[in-house]
N, C-alpha and C positions, 0 to 999 in steps of 0.2 A: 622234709627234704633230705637227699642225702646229701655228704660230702662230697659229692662230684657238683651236684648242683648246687649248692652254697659257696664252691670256687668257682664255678661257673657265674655264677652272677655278681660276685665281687669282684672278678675279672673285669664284666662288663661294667661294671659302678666305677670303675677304675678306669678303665678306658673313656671313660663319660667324664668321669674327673680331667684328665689327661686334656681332652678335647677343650674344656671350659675355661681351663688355667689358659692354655694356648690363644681362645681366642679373647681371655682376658688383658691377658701381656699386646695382644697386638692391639686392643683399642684403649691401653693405654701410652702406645707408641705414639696412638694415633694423638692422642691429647696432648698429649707433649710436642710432637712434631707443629700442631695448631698453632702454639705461643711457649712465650720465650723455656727452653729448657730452664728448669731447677737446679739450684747448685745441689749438686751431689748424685747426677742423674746418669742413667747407665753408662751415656757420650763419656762422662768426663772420670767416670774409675778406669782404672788402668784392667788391663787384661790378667789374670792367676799368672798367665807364665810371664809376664813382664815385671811384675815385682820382687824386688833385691828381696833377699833371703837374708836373715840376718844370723850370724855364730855367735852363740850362745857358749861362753866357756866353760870345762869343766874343772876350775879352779873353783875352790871353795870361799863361799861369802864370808869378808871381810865380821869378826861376829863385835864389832864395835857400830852393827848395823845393829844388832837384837839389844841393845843395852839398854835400860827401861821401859821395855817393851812388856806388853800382858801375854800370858801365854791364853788363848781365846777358849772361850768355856772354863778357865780353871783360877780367873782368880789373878791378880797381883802377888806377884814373885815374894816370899817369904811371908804369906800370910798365909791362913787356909781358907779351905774354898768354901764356897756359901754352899 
């Protein structure tokens, strides 16, 4: 085959994906819509643009955070590493 038809036909596998996911989502709307919704179920998340954003500072961490802490892969602070 060439490369026109090898994107050709994963075009179409794609578009078949597309199609399946779609009418998977809708018969499990449908399940759901039957009995009681699940906690955690698309009804009750909030929308991407309706949740607060949160600011993150760029002040440097307190380093009485790192203080007996392992540094990860290397071992306990003043020994050597395995």
């Amino acid at each position: 085959m060439s490369q026109q038809d090898d994107l050709a036909t994963i075009q179409h596998r794609l578009d078949e994906l597309v199609q399946r996911v779609g009418q998977l989502e809708r018969t499990v709307d449908q399940l759901r819509g039957a009995g009681d919704q699940p906690r955690g179920s698309r009804a009750e998340r909030k929308p991407a643009e309706n949740r607060e954003l949160v600011t993150i500072p760029d002040v440097p961490y307190d380093n009485a955070l790192w203080t007996d802490s392992d540094d990860e892969g290397l071992g306990v602070r003043d020994r050597r590493a395995p």
